[in-house]
C-alpha distance (Angstrom), angle and dihedral (degrees) to the residues before:
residue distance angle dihedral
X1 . . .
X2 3.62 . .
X3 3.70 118.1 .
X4 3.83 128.2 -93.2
X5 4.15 80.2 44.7
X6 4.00 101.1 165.5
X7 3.66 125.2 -142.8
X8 3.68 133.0 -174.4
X9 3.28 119.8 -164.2
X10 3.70 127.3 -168.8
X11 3.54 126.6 -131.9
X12 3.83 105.0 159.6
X13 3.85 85.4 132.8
X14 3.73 93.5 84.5
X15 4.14 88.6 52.8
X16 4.05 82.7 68.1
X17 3.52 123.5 96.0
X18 3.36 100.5 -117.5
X19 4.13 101.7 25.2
X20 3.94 91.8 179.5
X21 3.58 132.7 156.4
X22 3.66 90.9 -5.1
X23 3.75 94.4 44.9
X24 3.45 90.8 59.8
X25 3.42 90.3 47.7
X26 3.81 93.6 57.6
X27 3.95 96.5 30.1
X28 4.45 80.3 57.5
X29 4.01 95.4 39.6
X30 4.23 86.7 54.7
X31 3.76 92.4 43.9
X32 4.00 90.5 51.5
X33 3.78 96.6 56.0
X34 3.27 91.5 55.1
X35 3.96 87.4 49.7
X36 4.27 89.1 48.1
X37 3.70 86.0 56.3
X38 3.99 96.6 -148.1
X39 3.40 115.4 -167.5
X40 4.54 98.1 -177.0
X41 3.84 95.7 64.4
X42 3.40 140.2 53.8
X43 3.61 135.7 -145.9
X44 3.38 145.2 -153.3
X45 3.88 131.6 175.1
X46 3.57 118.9 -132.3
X47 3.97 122.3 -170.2
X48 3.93 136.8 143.3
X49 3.90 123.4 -84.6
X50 3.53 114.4 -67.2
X51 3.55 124.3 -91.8
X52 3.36 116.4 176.7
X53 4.08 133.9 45.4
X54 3.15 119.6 -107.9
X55 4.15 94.3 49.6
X56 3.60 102.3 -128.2
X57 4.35 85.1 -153.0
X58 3.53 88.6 44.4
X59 3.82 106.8 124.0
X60 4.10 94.7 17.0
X61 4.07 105.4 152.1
X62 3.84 93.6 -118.8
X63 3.88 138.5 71.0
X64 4.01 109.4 -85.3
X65 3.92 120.2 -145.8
X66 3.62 118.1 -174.4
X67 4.09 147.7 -172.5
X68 3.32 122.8 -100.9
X69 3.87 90.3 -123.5
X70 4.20 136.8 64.9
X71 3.62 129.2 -124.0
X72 2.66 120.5 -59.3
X73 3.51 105.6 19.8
X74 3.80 92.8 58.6
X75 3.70 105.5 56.8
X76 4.06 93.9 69.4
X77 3.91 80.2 52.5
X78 4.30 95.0 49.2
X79 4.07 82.9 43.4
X80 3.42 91.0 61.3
X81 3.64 99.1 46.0
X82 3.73 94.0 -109.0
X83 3.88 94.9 121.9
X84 3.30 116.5 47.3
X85 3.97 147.6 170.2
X86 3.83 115.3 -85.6
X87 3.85 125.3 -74.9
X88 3.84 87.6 -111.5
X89 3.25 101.0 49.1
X90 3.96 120.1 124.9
X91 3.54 96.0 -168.8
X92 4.02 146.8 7.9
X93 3.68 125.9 -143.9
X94 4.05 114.7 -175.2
X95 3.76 116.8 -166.5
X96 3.92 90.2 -151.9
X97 3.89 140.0 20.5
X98 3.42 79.5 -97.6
X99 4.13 107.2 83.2
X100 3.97 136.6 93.6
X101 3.97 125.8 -75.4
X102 3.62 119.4 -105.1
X103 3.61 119.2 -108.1
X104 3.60 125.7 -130.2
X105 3.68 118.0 -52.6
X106 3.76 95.0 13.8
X107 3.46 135.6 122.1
X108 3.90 124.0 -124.7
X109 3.88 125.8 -160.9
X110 3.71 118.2 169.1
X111 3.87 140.8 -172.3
X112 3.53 117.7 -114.8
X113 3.78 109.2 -170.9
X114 3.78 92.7 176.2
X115 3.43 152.6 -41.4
X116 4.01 103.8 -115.5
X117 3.73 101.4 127.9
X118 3.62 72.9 85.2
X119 3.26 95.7 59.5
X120 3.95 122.6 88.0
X121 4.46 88.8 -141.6
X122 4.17 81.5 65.6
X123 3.70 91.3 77.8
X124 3.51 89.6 -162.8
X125 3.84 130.6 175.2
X126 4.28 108.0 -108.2
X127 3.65 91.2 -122.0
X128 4.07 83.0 54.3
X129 3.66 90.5 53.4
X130 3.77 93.5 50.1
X131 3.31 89.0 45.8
X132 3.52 96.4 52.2
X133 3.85 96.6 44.6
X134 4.02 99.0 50.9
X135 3.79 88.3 48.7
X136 3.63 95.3 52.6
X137 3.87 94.5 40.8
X138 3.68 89.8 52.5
X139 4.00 92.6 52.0
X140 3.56 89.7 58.1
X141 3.48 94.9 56.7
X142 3.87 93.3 50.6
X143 3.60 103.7 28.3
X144 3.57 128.6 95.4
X145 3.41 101.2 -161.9
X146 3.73 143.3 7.7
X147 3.78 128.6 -147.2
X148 4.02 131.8 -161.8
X149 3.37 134.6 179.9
X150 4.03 91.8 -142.5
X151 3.94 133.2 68.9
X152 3.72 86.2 -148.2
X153 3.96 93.8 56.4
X154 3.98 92.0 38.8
X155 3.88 81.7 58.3
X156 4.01 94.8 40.3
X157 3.97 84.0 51.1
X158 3.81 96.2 45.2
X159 3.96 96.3 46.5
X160 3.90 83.3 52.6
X161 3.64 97.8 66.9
X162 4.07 100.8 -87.7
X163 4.32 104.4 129.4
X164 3.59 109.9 -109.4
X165 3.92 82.7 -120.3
X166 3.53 91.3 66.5
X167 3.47 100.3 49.1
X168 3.77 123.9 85.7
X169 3.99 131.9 177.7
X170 3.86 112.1 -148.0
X171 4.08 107.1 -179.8
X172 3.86 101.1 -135.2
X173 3.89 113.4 -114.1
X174 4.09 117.1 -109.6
X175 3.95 95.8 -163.6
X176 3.99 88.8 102.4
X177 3.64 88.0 72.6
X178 3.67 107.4 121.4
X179 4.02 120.7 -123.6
X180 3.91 117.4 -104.5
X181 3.50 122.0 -81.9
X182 3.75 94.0 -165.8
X183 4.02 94.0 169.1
X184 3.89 84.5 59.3
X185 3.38 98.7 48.6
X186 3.86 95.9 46.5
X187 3.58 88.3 43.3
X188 4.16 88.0 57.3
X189 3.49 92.0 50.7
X190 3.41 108.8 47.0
X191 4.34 77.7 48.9
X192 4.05 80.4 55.9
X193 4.31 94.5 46.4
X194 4.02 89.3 -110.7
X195 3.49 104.0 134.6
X196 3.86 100.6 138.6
X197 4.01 124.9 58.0
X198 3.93 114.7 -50.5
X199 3.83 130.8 -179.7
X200 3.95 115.9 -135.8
X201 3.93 132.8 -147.1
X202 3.95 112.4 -178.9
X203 3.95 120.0 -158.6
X204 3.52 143.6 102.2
X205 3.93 108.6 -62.5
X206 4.27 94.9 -115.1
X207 3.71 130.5 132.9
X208 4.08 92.3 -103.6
X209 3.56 88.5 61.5
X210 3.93 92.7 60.9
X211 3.25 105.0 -145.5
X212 3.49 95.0 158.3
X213 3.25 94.7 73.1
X214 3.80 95.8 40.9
X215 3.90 85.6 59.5
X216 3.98 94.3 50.9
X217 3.82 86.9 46.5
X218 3.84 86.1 48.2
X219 3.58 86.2 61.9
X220 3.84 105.3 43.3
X221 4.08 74.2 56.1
X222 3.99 90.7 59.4
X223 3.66 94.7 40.0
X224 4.36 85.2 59.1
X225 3.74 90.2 58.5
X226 4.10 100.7 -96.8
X227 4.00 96.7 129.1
X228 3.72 100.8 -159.8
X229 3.85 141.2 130.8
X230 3.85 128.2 -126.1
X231 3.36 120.2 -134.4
X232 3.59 127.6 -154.9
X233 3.57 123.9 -149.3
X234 3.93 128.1 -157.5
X235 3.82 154.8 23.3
X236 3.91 110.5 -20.9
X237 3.79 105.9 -121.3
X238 3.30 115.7 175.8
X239 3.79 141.5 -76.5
X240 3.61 100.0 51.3
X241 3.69 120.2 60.9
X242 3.92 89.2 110.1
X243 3.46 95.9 67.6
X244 3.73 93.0 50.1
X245 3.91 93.6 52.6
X246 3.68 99.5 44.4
X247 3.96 92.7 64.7
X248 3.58 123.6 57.5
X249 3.84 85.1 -163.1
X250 3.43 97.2 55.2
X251 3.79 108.5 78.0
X252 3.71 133.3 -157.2
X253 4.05 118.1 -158.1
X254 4.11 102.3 168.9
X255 3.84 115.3 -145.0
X256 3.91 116.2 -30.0
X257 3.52 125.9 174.2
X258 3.43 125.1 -70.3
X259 3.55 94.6 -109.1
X260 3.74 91.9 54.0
X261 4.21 89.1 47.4
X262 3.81 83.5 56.4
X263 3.48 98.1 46.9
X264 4.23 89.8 53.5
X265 3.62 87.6 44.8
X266 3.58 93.3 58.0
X267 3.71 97.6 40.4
X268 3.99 95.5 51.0
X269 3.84 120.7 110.1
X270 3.98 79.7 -134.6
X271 3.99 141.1 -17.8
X272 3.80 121.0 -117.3
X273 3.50 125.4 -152.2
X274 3.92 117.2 154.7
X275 4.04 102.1 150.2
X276 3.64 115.6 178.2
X277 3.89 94.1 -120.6
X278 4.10 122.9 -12.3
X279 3.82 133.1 178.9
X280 3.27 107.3 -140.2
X281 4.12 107.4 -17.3
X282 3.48 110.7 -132.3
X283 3.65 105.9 -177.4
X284 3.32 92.5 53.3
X285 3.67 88.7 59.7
X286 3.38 99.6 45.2
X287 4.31 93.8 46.6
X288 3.89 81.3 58.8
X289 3.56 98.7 47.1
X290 4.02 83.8 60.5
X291 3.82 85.8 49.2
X292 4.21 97.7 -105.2
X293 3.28 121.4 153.0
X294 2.95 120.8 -117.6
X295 4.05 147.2 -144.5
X296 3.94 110.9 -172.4
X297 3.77 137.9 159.2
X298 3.10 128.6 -103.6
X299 3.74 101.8 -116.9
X300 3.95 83.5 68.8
X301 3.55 113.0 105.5
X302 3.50 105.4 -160.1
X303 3.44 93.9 44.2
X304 4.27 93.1 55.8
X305 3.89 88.5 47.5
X306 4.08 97.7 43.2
X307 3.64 93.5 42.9
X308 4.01 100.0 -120.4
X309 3.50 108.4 -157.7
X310 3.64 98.2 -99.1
X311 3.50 143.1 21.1
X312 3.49 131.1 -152.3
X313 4.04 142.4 161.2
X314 4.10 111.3 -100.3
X315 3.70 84.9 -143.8
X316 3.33 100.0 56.0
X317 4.03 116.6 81.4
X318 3.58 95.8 -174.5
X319 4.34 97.8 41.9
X320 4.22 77.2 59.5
X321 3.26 99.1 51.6
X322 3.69 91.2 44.1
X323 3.56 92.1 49.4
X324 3.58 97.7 56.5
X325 3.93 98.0 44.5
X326 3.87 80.6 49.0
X327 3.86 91.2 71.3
X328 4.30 101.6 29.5
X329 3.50 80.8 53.5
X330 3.76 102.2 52.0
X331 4.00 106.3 44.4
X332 3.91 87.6 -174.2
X333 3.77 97.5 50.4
X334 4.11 85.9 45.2
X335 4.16 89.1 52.2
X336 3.81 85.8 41.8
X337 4.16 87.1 58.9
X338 3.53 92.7 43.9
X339 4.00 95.3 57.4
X340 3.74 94.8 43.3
X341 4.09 88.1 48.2
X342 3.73 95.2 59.1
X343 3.96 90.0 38.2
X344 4.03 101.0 51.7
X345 4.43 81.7 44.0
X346 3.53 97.7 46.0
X347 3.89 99.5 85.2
X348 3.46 90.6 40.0
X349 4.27 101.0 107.3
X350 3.77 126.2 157.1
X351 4.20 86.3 -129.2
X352 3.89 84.5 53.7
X353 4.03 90.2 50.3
X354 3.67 94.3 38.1
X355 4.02 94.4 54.1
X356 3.72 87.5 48.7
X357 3.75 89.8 63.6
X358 3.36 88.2 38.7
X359 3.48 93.1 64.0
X360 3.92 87.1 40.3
X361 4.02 87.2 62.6
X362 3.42 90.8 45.4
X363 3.98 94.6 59.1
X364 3.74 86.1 39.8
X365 3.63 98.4 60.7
């Protein structure tokens, strides 16, 4: 790679409303290449108009170049090739389906987080799925390289035509977690009437996340003798408020601050996370890289290839409930999860994950 080598990287993602799992991917890939220090490329963000006040890129260490337009009115545009990266650009990297085509002579590598639009848990709209589907089949014509965070995915991608060459896994880095604000978070629930021991899942509240059958678990839990609350953690969604309503035990808190989300996480006997189908998994990451234990299904990729303390089958109501008596029961088999959770996490750094791609560009170009 000679030097000057130019690289725009796309982080509209955080101009969204709701920038989540990706977001944080993108928001932690830009705050490790400033932490690998590279002197041979060099990088410019590119995003949509802002939207929103404060500018979540406001303050990002690298020169920011954006389209004329707002979200949402300028993704039709960057799907039809109308905005684009820069004329000196060597190569593109897109953090979703979502971002521009190369032009001419560039290089394209894009972030594939997973495939679930495929999935019948996504519960997507059809003109999502369509959407969805001709954005990633036109990536694979013009990218030349893909990279996930997940073996799984890499595998999924591979067995569904991508060459193996062009496929590289990059485990996400977990040091963005933010430290616990315990006062916060005992503060919220006392607010909420938990004052007694409580297990936590954190996601948005949608039917893929199966939290209906966390809640019937939940109370197969009670019924053995564990007298604790759940508490669940994020934005409402849809699909679900029922199940929060019916059960004074069962505890909705909305978003909070990601201090406060670290401070529950911390203070739960145990963290629950037994989605339906997930890319990646995130939370579950980030519980163990505060050393939670943690009970997750099976369909959770980052939870198979961390080792989360244990694993159980989202359909199953009575493997959940099983699996979470399995570790209030056994204190030493709980501790045991904890200090493998912060040990498989603790290597896990942005700067790590942003040299790997790094590296990735480097073959590339």
């Amino acid at each position: 790679m000679a030097d000057g080598f130019a690289i725009d990287v796309v982080i509209d993602q955080l101009r969204r409303p709701v920038p989540g799992g990706t977001g944080t991917y993108a928001l932690g890939l830009v705050q490790g290449l400033v932490a690998a220090r590279t002197h041979d490329v060099a990088i410019t963000l590119r995003a949509s108009r802002k939207a929103t006040e404060p500018d979540p890129l406001e303050g990002l260490p690298f020169p920011l170049s954006t389209w004329p337009l707002r979200q949402p009115w300028s993704q039709p545009l960057v799907d039809v090739g109308l905005f684009r990266a820069g004329h000196e650009t060597a190569l593109l990297h897109t953090v979703t389906l979502g971002g521009p085509r190369p032009r001419n002579g560039q290089l394209a590598t894009l972030a594939v987080h997973d495939l679930l639009w495929r999935s019948p848990e996504m519960t997507l709209t059809r003109r999502g799925i369509r959407w969805h589907e001709r954005a990633y089949l036109r990536a694979r014509k013009q990218c030349a390289g893909v990279i996930t965070g997940a073996r799984s995915v890499g595998d999924e991608l591979i067995a569904d035509g991508w060459p193996s060459e062009d496929v590289v896994v990059i485990p996400h880095g977990t040091d963005h977690v933010a430290a616990p604000d315990l006062d916060a978070a005992r503060t919220l629930l006392e607010a909420c009437g938990v004052t007694g021991p409580y297990i936590v899942t954190a996601s948005t509240l949608e039917p893929r996340k199966n939290l209906a059958r966390l809640v019937e678990a939940h109370r197969s839990v009670r019924a053995a003798g564990f007298d604790l609350s759940l508490v669940v953690v994020g934005p409402t969604g849809w699909g679900n408020a029922g199940l929060i309503n019916a059960d004074a035990t069962v505890v909705a808190v909305g978003h909070v601050p990601s201090s406060t989300l670290s401070g529950l996480l911390v203070g739960a006997s145990l963290v629950a996370h037994v989605a339906l189908a997930e890319g990646y998994g995130l939370p579950v990451a980030e519980a163990m890289a505060l050393g939670c234990a943690v009970v997750a299904s099976t369909t959770t990729p980052s939870a198979v290839e961390l080792g989360a303390g244990v694993l159980v089958d989202p359909l199953d109501v009575d493997a959940i409930a099983a699996g979470i008596i399995a570790l209030l029961h056994d204190d030493g088999r709980r501790r045991a999860a904890q200090v493998h959770a912060a040990q498989a996490t603790a290597s896990l750094t942005w700067a790590r994950s942003a040299t790997a791609h790094l590296n990735f560009w480097r073959q590339r170009g």
